[in-house]
C-alpha positions as CSV (number, residue, x, y, z in Angstrom):
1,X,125.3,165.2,40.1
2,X,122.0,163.7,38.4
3,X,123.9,160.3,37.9
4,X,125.1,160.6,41.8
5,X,121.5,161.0,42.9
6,X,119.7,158.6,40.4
7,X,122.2,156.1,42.3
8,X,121.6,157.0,46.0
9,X,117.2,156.3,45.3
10,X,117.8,152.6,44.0
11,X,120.6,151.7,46.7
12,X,118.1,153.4,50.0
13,X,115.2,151.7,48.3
14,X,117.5,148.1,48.3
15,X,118.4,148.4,51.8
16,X,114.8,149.0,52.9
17,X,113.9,146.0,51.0
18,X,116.2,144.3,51.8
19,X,115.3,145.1,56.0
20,X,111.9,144.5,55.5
21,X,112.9,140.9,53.9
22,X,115.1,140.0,56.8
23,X,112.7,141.2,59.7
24,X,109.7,138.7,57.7
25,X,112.6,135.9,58.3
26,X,112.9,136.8,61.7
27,X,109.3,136.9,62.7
28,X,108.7,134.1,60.3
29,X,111.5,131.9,62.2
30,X,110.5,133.2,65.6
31,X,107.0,132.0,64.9
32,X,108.2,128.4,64.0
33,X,110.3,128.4,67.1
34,X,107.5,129.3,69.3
35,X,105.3,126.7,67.8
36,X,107.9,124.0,67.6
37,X,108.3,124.7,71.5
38,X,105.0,125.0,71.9
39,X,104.2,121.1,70.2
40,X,107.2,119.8,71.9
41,X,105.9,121.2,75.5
42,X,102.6,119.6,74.6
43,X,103.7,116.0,73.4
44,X,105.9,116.1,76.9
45,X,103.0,117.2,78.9
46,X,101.1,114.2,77.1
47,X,103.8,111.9,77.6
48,X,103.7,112.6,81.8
49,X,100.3,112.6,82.3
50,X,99.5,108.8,79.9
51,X,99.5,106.2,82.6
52,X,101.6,103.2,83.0
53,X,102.5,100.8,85.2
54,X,106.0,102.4,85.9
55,X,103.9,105.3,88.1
56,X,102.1,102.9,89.9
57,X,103.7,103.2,93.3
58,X,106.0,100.2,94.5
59,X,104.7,98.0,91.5
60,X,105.9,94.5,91.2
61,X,105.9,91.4,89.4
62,X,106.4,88.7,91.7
63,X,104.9,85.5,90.0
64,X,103.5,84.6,86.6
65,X,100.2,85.2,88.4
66,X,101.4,87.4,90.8
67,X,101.3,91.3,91.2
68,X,101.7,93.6,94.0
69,X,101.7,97.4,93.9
70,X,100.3,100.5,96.0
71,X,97.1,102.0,95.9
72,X,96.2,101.8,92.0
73,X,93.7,104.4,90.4
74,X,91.5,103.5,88.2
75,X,93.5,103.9,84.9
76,X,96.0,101.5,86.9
77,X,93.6,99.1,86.9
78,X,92.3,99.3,83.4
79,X,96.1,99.2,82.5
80,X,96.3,96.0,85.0
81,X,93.3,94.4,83.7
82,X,95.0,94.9,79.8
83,X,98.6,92.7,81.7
84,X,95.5,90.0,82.4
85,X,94.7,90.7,85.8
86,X,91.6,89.4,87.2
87,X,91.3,89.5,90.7
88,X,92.3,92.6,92.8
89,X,93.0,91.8,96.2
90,X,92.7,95.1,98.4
91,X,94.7,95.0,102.2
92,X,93.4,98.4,102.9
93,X,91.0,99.1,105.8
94,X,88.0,101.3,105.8
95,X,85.3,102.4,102.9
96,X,87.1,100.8,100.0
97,X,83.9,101.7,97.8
98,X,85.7,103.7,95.8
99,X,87.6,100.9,94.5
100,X,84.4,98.1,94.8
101,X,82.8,100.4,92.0
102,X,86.0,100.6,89.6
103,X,86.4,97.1,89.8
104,X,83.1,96.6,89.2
105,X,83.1,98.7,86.2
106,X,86.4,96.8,84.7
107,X,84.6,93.7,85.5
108,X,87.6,92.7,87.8
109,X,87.1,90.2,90.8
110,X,87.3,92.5,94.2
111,X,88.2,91.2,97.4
112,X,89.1,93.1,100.6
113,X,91.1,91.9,103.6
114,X,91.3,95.1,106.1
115,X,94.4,94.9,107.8
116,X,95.5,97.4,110.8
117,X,98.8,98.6,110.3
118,X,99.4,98.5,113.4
119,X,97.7,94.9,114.3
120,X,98.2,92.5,111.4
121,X,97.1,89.2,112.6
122,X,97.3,85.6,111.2
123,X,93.4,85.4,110.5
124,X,94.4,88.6,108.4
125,X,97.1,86.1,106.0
126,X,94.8,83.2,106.0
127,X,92.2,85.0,105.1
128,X,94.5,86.2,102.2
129,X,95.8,82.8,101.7
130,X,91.9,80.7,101.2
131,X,90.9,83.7,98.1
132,X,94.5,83.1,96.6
133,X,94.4,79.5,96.5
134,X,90.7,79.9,95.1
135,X,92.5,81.1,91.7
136,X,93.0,79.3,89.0
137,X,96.7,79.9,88.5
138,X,96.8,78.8,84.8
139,X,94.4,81.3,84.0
140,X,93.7,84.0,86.3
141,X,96.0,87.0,87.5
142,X,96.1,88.5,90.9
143,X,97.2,92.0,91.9
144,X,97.7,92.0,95.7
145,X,97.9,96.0,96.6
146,X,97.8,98.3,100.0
147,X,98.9,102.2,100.2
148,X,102.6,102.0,99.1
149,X,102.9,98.1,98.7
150,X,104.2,97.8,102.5
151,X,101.3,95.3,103.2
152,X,101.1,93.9,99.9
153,X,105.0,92.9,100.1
154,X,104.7,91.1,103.2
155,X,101.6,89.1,102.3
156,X,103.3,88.3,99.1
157,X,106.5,87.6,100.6
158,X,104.8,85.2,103.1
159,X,102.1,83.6,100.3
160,X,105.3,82.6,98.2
161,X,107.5,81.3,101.1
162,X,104.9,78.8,102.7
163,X,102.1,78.2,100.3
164,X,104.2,78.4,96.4
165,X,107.2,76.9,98.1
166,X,109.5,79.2,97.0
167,X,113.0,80.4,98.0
168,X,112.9,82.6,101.0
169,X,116.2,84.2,99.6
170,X,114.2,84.9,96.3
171,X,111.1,86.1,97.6
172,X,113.2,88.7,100.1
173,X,114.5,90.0,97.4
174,X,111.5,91.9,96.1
175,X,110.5,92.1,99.6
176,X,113.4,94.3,100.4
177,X,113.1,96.3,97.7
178,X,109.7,97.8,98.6
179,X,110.7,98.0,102.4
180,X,111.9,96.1,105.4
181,X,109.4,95.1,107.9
182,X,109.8,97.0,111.4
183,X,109.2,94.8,114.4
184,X,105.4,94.7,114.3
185,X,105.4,93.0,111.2
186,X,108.4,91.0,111.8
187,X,106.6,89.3,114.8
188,X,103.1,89.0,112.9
189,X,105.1,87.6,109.7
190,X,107.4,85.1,111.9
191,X,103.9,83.8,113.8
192,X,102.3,83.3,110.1
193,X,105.8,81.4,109.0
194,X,105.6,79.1,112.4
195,X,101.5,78.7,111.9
196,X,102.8,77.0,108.2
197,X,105.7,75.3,109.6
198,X,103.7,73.6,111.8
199,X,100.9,72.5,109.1
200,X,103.7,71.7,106.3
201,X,106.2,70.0,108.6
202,X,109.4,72.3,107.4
203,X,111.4,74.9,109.0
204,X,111.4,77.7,107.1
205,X,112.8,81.1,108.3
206,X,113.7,84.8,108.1
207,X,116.8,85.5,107.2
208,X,117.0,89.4,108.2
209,X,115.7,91.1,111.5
210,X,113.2,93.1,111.9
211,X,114.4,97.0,111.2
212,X,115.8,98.9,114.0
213,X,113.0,101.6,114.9
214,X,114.5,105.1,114.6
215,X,115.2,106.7,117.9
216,X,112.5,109.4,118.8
């Protein structure tokens, strides 16, 4: 009987040991877990609120010293200004002091042509067209930016076709990817195209129509 119980005390003092062993594991591992979860929660959180270009709206690349995007915030623009932007043309009406001041700051050339959505006009593109042809393209940069890049594409669209020369086929291209112009714009961008027809002595063209408006 003595050697039955002098064996039962060692084997309930093992498996207490050995429980309280395996619940320090668990709340050992269950700690690492919550802290591994914890860091990778926090790099991803880091990761989606670091700016880059990618979440600048509509962004584009449409010349060696061309850009075009929607409306940039100021980390935008310091990223911009890091790509070797210079100049930051704004197409967007109203108090743009906002902007005149962040530019300032990032010592970036600021210049604002306030076109009405509704109402572009051809003063509005050549307007555009005298500051672009004021930069020194082997140097300088030029972002050319609106709300969501709907202005910007046009002007850009236009600038390429009848000042640079360039495709109309290849400029549509990224002009089409950011949107298609409804029939405001079509008729203010086909009175720009026949203003520089007229001055250059070619015929270029559109080769889309203008959008069919959605039925009400």
């Amino acid at each position: 009987m003595k050697n039955s119980l002098s064996f039962k005390k060692p084997t309930f003092s093992f498996i207490v040991a050995t429980a309280c062993i395996s619940l320090g594991l668990a709340l050992s591992g269950s700690v690492n877990a919550h802290a591994t979860a914890l860091k990778t929660s926090t790099d991803t959180q880091v990761k989606e609120t670091t700016p880059t270009l990618s979440t600048l709206t509509n962004y584009q690349k449409n010349a060696p010293f061309m850009y075009s995007s929607g409306l940039p915030d100021a980390s935008h623009l310091s990223l911009l200004k890091e790509e070797g932007v210079t100049h930051v043309i704004d197409l967007i009406p109203g108090n743009r002091s906002s902007e005149i001041l962040t530019t300032s700051e990032l010592g970036l050339d600021y210049f604002n042509v306030p076109v009405d959505w509704e109402a572009p006009t051809l003063a509005n593109f050549l307007n555009y067209a005298a500051f672009m042809q004021s930069v020194d393209v082997k140097k300088d940069k030029v972002l050319t930016h609106c709300k969501l890049n709907w202005r910007g594409a046009a002007f850009t669209y236009l600038y390429r076709i009848n000042v640079l020369g360039e495709s109309e086929q290849t400029a549509k291209t990224d002009l089409m990817a950011i949107w298609h112009p409804n029939p405001t714009w079509y008729v203010f961008m086909n009175e720009v195209i026949t203003h520089y027809n007229g001055v250059n002595g070619k015929q270029v063209a559109m080769s889309f129509e203008a959008a069919v408006p959605e039925s009400q």
